[in-house]
C-alpha positions as CSV (number, residue, x, y, z in Angstrom):
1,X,150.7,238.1,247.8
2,X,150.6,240.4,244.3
3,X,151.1,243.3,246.7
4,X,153.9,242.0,248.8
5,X,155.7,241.0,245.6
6,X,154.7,244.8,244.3
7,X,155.7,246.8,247.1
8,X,158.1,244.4,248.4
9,X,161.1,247.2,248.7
10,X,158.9,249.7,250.3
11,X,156.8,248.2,252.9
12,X,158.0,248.2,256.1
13,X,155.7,245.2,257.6
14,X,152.9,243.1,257.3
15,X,150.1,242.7,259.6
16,X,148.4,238.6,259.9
17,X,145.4,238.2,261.9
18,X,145.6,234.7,263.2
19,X,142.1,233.0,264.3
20,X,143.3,230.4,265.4
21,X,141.4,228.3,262.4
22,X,143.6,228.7,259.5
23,X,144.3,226.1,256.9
24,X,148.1,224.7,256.6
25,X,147.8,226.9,253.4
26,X,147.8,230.2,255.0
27,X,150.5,229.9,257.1
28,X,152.0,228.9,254.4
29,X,152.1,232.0,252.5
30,X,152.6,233.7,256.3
31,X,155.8,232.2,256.0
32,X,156.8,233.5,252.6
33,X,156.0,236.7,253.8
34,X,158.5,236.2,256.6
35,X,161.1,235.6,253.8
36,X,160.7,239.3,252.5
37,X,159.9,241.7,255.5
38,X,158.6,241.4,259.2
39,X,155.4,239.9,259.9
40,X,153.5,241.4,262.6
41,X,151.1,238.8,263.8
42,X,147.6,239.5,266.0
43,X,145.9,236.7,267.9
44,X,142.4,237.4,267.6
45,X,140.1,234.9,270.0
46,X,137.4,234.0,267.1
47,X,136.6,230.8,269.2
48,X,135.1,233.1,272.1
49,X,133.6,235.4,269.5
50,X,131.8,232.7,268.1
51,X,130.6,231.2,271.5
52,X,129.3,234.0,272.1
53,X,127.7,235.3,269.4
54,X,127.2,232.8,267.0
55,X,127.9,230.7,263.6
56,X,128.5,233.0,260.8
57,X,125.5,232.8,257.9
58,X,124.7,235.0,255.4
59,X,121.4,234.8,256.0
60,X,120.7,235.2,259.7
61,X,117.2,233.7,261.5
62,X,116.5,237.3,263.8
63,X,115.1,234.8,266.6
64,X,118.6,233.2,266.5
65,X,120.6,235.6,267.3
66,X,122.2,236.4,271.0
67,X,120.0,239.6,271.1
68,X,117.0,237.8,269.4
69,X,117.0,235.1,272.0
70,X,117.4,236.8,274.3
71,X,113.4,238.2,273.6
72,X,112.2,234.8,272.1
73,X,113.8,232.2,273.9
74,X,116.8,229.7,273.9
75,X,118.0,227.9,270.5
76,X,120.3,224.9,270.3
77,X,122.6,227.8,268.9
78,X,122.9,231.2,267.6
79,X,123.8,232.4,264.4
80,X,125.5,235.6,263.6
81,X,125.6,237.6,260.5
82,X,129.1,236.9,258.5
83,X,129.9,240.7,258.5
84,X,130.0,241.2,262.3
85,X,132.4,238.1,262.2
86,X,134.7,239.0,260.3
87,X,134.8,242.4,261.1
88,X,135.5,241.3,265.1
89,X,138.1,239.0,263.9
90,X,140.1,240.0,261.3
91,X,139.7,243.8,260.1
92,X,139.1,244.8,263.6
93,X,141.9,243.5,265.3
94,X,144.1,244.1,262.2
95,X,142.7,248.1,262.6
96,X,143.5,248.1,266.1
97,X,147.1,246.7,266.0
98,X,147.9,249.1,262.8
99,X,146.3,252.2,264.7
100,X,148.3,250.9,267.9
101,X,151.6,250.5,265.7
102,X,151.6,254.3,264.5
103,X,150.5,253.1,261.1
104,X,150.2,255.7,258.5
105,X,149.4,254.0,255.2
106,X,147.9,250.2,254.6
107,X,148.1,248.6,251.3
108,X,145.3,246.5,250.5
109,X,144.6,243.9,248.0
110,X,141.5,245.2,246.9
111,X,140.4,244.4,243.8
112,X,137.2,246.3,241.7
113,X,135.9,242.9,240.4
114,X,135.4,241.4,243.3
115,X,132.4,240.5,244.9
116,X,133.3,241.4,248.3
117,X,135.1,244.7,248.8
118,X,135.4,248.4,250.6
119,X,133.2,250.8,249.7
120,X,137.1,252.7,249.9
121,X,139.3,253.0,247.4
122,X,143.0,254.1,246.4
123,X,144.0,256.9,248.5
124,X,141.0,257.4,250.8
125,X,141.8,258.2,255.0
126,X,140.2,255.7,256.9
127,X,140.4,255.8,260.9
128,X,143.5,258.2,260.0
129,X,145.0,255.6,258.1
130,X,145.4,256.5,253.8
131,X,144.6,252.9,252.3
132,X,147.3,252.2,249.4
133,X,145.0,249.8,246.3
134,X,147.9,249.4,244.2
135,X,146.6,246.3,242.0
136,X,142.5,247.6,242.6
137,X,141.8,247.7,239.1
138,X,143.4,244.6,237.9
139,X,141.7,241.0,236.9
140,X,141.9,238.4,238.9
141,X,143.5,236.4,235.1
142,X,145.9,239.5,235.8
143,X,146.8,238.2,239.3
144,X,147.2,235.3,238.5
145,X,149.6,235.8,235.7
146,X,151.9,238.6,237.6
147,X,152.3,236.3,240.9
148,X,153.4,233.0,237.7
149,X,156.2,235.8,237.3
150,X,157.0,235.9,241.0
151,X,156.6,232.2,242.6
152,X,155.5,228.9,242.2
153,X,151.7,229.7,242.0
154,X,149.8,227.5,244.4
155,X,147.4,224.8,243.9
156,X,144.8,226.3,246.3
157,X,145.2,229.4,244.6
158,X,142.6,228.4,242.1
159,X,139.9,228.1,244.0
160,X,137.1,231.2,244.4
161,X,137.7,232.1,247.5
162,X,141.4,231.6,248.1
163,X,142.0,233.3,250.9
164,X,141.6,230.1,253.0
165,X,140.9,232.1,256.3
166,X,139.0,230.2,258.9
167,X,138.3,226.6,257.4
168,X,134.8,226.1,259.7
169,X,133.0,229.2,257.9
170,X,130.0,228.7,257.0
171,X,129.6,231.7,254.8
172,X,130.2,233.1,251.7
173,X,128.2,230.2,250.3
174,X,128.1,231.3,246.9
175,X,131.7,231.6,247.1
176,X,132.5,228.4,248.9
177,X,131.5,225.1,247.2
178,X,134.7,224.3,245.2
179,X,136.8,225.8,248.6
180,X,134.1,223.0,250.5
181,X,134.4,220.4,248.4
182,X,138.5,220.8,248.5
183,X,138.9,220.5,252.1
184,X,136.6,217.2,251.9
185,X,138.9,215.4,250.7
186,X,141.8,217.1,251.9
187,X,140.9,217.6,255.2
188,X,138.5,215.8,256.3
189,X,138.8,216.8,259.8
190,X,139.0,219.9,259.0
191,X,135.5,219.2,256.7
192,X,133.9,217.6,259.6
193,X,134.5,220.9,261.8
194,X,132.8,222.9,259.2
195,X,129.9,219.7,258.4
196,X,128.7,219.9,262.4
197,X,128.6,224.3,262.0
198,X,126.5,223.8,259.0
199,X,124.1,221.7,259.8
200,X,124.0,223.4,262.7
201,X,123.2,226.7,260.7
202,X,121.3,224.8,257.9
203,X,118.9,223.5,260.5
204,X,118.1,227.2,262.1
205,X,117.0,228.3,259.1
206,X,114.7,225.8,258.3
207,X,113.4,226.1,261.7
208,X,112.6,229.6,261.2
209,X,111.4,229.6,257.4
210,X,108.6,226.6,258.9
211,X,107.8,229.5,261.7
């Protein structure tokens, strides 16, 4: 959001990979993009990727796996690392559709103090494509007080990992527990979704740590 407010008058679209399993929230700030420049939106089918490979984890059981079942034998489910997910889902698809669109530049909200990020930075040529990091080396306190300029700052914008994308995830544990415990009592659907994929995941592992 710091970026579209940044680059607002330059951009010429935005690219949203929808995965079918994002909170109210999202869309949300989907829509405010709308409000400043197109939104180019990709459907990406994480439901079969998961049905076929597996629940995301950030620690994956090798037996567990499509592949490793395939050599051990057949689990009550199969568990995926969290990379291959989201990289099938979301930057994948969201490659494809810019390298498909003619896309010459993609700006980023990359930040250097997070925990998750590219190994790129400002300015480097991935697939073709020069990846723009305009707010890269800002705080995430520095964020937070440019978008206060911008907009009404979101509630959900406080917790860790506020990028609500798919609200079944079962990774990014350390990242998670305040995001976890907010949909609990906010959507508790939603929370029994993710409760049924985690025990699900909880259980391989202690399967395979006893084996």
């Amino acid at each position: 959001m710091a970026c579209l407010f940044l680059m607002r008058d330059t951009l010429d679209c935005a690219i949203y990979v929808d995965t079918g399993y994002a909170y109210p929230e999202t869309l949300a700030m989907v829509d405010i993009a709308r409000e400043m420049l197109p939104v180019h939106v990709v459907k990406s089918d994480r439901a079969g990727q998961n049905e076929r490979e597996g629940i995301p984890a950030d620690v994956v059981p090798i037996d567990w796996t499509r592949f490793g079942q395939s050599v051990s034998s057949v689990k009550p489910s199969r568990i995926q690392g969290y990379l291959g997910c989201c990289s099938e889902n979301v930057s994948g698809p969201l490659m494809r559709a810019a390298l498909d669109m003619g896309v010459t530049e993609l700006v980023y909200g990359e930040r250097f103090d997070e925990s998750h990020k590219s190994t790129a930075t400002d300015g480097d040529v991935v697939c073709g494509i020069k990846r723009l990091h305009p707010i890269e080396s800002w705080s995430a306190a520095e964020v937070m007080a440019y978008l206060a300029t911008k907009m009404d700052v979101p509630a959900h914008f406080s917790i860790k990992h506020s990028s609500l994308d798919c609200y079944d995830c079962t990774a990014y544990r350390s990242e998670s527990k305040d995001r976890i415990e907010w949909m609990r009592v906010k959507y508790p659907d939603f929370y029994a979704q993710y409760s049924a994929r985690n025990d699900a995941l909880t259980g391989a592992l202690k399967q395979a740590m006893e084996a």
